[in-house]
MARZA-308351 format. One record per residue (C-alpha): y, z, x. Coordinates in steps of 0.05 Angstrom, whole numbers, plus 5000, padded with zeros to 4 digits. Each point is the difference from the previous one (the first is absolute). Layout:
REM MARZA-308351
YZX ...
This chain:
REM MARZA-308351
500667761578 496949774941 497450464949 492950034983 499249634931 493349834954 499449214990 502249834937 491949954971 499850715026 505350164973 498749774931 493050305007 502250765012 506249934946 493749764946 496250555021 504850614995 501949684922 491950024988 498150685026 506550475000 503649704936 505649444988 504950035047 506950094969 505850045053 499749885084 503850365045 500549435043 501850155084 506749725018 498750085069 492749935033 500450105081 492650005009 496149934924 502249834929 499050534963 501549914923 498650614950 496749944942 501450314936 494750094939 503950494954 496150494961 496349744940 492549934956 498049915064 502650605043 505350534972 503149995070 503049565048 496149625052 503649675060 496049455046 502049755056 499249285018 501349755070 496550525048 493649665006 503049315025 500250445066 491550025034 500250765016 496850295063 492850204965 495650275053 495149585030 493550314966 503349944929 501549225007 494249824957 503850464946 506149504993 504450584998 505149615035 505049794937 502750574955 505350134943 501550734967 501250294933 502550624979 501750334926 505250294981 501150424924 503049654944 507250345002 499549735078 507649695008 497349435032 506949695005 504250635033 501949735070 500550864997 494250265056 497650504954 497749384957 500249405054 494950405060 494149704968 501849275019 502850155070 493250355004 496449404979 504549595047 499450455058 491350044998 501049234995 502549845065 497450605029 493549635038 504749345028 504850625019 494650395040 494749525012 494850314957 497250044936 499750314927 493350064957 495850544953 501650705019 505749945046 505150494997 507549935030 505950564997 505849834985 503050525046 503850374945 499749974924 501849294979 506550334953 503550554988 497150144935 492450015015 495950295050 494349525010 500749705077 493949555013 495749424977 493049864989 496949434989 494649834952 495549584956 505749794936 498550434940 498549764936 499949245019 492749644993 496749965058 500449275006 507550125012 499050375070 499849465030 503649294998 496549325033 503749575031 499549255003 497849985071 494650504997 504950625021 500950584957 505950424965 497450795002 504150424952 501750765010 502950504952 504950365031 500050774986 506050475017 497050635029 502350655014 499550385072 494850464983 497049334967 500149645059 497850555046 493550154956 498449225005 500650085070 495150544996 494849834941 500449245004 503849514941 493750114956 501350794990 506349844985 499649634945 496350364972 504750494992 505749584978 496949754942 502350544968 507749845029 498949354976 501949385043 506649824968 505650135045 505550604969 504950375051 496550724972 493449764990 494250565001 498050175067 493249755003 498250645050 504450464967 499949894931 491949794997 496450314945 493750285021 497250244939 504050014927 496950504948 502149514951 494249485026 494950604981 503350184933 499849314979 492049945011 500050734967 503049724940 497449464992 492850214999 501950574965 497050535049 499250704967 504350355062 507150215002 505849465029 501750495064 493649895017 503449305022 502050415062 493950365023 499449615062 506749945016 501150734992 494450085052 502149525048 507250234997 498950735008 494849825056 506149665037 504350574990 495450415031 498949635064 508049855013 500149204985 505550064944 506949715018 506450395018 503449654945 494350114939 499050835034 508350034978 499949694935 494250414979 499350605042 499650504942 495049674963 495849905063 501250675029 497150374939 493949515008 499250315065 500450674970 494949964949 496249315009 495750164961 503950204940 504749405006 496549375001 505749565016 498249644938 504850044961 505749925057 496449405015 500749764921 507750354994 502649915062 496449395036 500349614935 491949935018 500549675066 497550085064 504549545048 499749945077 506950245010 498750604984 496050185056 502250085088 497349575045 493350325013 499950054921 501249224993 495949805049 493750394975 501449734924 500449325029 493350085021 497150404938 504349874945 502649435013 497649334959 493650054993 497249435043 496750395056 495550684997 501250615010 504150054937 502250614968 498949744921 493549775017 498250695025 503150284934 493349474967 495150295050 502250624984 498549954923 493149715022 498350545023 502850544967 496949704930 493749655033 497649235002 497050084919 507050254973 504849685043 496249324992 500650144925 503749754949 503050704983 505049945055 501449244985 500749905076 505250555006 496550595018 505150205047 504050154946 495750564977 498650415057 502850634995 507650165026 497750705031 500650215073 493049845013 501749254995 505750035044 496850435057 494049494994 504549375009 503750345049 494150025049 498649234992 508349975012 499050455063 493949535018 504649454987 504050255040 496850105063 496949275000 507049684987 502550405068 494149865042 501949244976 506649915030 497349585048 502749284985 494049464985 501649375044 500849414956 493849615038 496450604967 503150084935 497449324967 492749835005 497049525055 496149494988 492950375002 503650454940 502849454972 493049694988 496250524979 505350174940 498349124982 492350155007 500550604958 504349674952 502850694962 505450364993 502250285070 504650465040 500549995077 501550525048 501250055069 498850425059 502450734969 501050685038 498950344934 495049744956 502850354940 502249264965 494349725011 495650604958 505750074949 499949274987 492250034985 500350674964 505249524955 495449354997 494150474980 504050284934 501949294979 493249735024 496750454945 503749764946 501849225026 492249965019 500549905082 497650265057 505050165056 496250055070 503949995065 497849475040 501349845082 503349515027 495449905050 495349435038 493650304997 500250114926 502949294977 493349725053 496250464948 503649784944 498249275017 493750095028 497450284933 504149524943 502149375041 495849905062 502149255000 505350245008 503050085085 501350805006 502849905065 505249464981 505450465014 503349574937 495550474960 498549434955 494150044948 498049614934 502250334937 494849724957 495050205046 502250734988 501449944935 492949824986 496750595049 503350434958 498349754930 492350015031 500950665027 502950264933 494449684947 494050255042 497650624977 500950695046 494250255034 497650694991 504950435052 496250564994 493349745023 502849555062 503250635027 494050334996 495849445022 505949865065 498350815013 493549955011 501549435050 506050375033 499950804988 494450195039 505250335052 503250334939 494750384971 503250665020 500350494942 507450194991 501350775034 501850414948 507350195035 504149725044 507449644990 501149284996 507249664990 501649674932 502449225004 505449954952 504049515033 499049305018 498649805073 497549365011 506949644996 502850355062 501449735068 499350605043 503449625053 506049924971 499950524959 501349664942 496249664938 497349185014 503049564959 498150104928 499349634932 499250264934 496049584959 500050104920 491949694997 500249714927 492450314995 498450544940 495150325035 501250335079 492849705020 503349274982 505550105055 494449725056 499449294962 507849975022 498950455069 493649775022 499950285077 493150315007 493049665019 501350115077 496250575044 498050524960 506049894951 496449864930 500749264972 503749904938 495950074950 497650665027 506650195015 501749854922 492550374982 503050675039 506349994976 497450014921 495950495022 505450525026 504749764956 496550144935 496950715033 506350255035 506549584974 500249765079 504349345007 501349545052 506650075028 500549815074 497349485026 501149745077 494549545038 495950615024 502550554954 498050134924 504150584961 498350284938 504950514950 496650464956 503250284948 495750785018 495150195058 493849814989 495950624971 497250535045 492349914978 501349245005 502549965064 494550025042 497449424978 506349634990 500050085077 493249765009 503449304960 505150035043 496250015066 495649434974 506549584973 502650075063 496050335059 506249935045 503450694953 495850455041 497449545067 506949825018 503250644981 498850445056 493250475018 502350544958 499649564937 494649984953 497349934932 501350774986 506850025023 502049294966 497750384934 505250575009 505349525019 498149644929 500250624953 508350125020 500749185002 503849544957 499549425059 493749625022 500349735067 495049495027 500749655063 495249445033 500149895071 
């Protein structure tokens, strides 16, 4: 049999490309014998360019590989692979310490002819052992080439067909088996910091992952000259490690290298900060390895990179804020590092130990996988993060809803200083029908392509936002005249009434879990504007939206109350205190005549009187509109 070879235009086309986009090629290792494909290896020695090797292969994608049927459109058909190696590589030691990296390449090449499938982004393969005796890394993964432009991803070919290209990255079993559990995404993320440049000892990426460095901190520290001391670098670390320590997630391994150190914490943890061990011993890091299982998995969850909510740093911030207060923190006396002057006491710790223990909790009730149909947004989401046209996060279905409030406790710190609004938004039909009905009724709501006009929107809002506000204060009294006749009880002097301090109007009591969630960063100054980008009211008894926006100014400049939830039938405010006690009756009253359904649809022991207990031991506003 024949082997599989590019025509000679093909050919010349893939060779032009790997000397534009991964450097002049300088020596082949050409295939002396080719059973089924040609496969030549490139060489492009380090240089300007690169300070490391990079190896292409040419030859694998003259063989069509079997792409799955509903990822034909993709041409992912045609691929070749690249891999680095470091710049004392001995590229030319027939030695397998020094030659696995071509076999490698070699082997992944005719792996799809071999087994009749195919290789693309994010495919892993083990190699069934570690590829020499002098490294432990035993798999592959496969992903987009690093630092090569974009256009050089991909290679046209003169019939139309295209040449993908895949970096190949060596990986090491606990690698492999956290892609396997995480996805290719979270790992990468953590081997950034191993780098993608193939050594036999390279860092662990699971391992040997920095969490947290005091050095980061003391850099900032010095460099805006901040009147505290350098340990304070490794307050929060401190906190978080002697936290661990206390709940058993520290590693066999890290317990017998420092088991003195650690055991006099536990003696006196309050006398011994772990500060300084931290500084001395840890050489100011904070690395995953150092933790068990339980230990890694919970820090890859809160302390791991950043991108997702909870996050333990970010609790450190929220912390400060309130500790010092929105006027200091927001001021320049802390230079945006207030975290670095809360006190090291045991006050602090025992306080961010609850939020840990809270943390906690949520993270176990969470073990329950999310299925990938639910972990990326659907269409309906998908559209409603275009119409709103801000910055966004998505979340899923969630047992717990524990990332979903740290992530806006988060987005309401920035928002204060970045000017935004953050408002969690449903994913839901009835609200995008509002959504439409109110800024783009051209528009077909119930084109399940959720379509809509931009400019249509875009100019809704801009009227919406130049009109002037109407007097809140007035229409709710006017609206109770029309609507709290049934409410005119007096409040009873006594009597208990349960405090709403916790959002409900995103929960599917069904399920059991939260619906499908966005939260929007609204790029509005004021929390009345939010409605010229959420417009959802103007049906039933649900105010339009310019009352809506008249109400909310109202509340907002009286009692701090911001809107914060927001499905097609439910309306959540957050408070930053209960309303007063002598203001409370007639903040009920507004309520009732806002939205009747608080007390008609809330069961025949509910009433104006009661609703006014609820509100004095309230930070949450609920309104819902039947």
């Amino acid at each position: 049999m024949k082997p599989e070879l590019y025509t000679e235009e093909e050919w010349n086309a893939v060779e032009a490309h790997i000397n534009t986009y991964y450097g002049k090629v300088e020596n082949v290792f050409h295939e002396i014998v080719s059973p089924d494909i040609h496969v030549d290896i490139y060489i492009v020695p380090p240089g300007d360019r690169w300070g490391y090797y990079r190896l292409v292969t040419l030859g694998m994608g003259a063989h069509r590989m079997a792409v799955p049927a509903d990822l034909k459109e993709h041409k992912l058909e045609r691929a070749e692979l690249t891999i680095a190696l470091g710049a004392d590589w001995k590229i030319n030691d027939d030695d397998e310490k020094w030659y696995w990296p071509i076999r490698l390449l070699k082997v992944l090449a005719r792996l799809p002819m071999e087994s009749d499938t195919w290789l693309g982004w994010g495919h892993s393969i083990e190699n069934g052992g570690p590829f020499a005796d002098n490294t432990a890394l035993c798999a592959s993964l496969l992903v987009t080439p690093f630092g090569v432009e974009e256009e050089g991803f991909v290679c046209p070919l003169p019939n139309g067909d295209e040449v993908n290209f895949y970096q190949v990255i060596p990986l090491y079993q606990n690698e492999l088996e956290y892609k396997q559990a995480h996805g290719t995404d979270a790992l990468l993320l953590r081997l950034l910091s191993a780098g993608f440049v193939v050594r036999p000892d390279r860092p662990n990426a699971l391992t040997d992952f920095v969490m947290d460095d005091a050095a980061w901190h003391l850099e900032i520290l010095q460099e805006k000259r901040l009147p505290v001391e350098e340990i304070t670098a490794c307050n929060h670390l401190a906190i978080y490690l002697r936290w661990c320590l206390a709940h058993g997630l520290l590693s066999k391994k890290f317990l017998a290298l420092h088991g003195a150190a650690l055991r006099q914490t536990k003696k006196a943890p309050a006398a011994n900060g772990l500060r300084e061990f931290i500084r001395r011993e840890l050489h100011g890091h904070l690395k995953r390895g150092y933790f068990n299982e339980d230990g890694a998995a919970f820090a890859d969850y809160y302390y791991g990179d950043g991108g997702g909510a909870p996050y333990f740093p970010s609790d450190i911030d929220d912390y400060a804020l309130r500790y010092f207060g929105a006027a200091r923190y927001y001021s320049e006396e802390f230079k945006d590092e207030a975290y670095l002057f809360v006190p090291f006491n045991e006050a602090y710790y025992q306080d961010m130990a609850r939020i840990m223990d809270r943390r906690w909790i949520a993270w176990q009730n969470q073990k329950e996988p999310i299925s990938p149909e639910d972990r990326e947004p659907g269409p309906l989401a998908e559209a409603l993060i275009a119409y709103l046209d801000c910055d966004c996060q998505y979340f899923p279905p969630l047992a717990d809803d524990d990332p979903i409030t740290a992530a806006f406790g988060y987005a309401k710190r920035i928002g204060a200083r970045e000017g935004f609004i953050p408002v969690l938004v449903a994913a839901d039909e009835g609200l995008w029908e509002a959504l439409m009905g109110n800024s783009d009724p051209q528009s077909d709501s119930a084109d399940k392509a959720y379509t809509f006009n931009a400019a249509r929107v875009e100019a809704y809002r801009d009227k919406l936002l130049a009109q002037p506000v109407k007097d809140g204060r007035g229409l709710l009294s006017s609206r109770r005249e029309d609507f709290a006749k049934d409410a005119a009880d007096s409040p009873p002097a006594r009597g208990e009434a349960e405090a709403n301090n916790s959002f409900m109007g995103y929960w599917d009591y069904e399920t059991g879990k939260t619906i499908p969630l966005i939260l929007a960063e609204i790029p509005v100054k004021n929390p009345w504007e939010v409605f010229a980008y959420l417009p959802f009211g103007g049906w039933n008894e649900c105010p339009d939206t310019a009352d809506l926006m008249a109400a909310v100014k109202y509340w907002h400049e009286r009692y701090g109350a911001v809107p914060a939830v927001m499905t097609h039938d439910v309306l959540e405010f957050l408070l930053p205190a209960p309303v007063p006690h002598e203001a409370a009756w007639e903040v009920a009253q507004e309520h009732y005549a806002f939205c009747p359904d608080v007390i008609e649809q809330s069961g025949a022991d509910m009433s104006a009187g009661k609703l006014s207990r609820a509100l004095i031991k309230s930070h949450v506003w609920h309104f819902w509109w039947d």
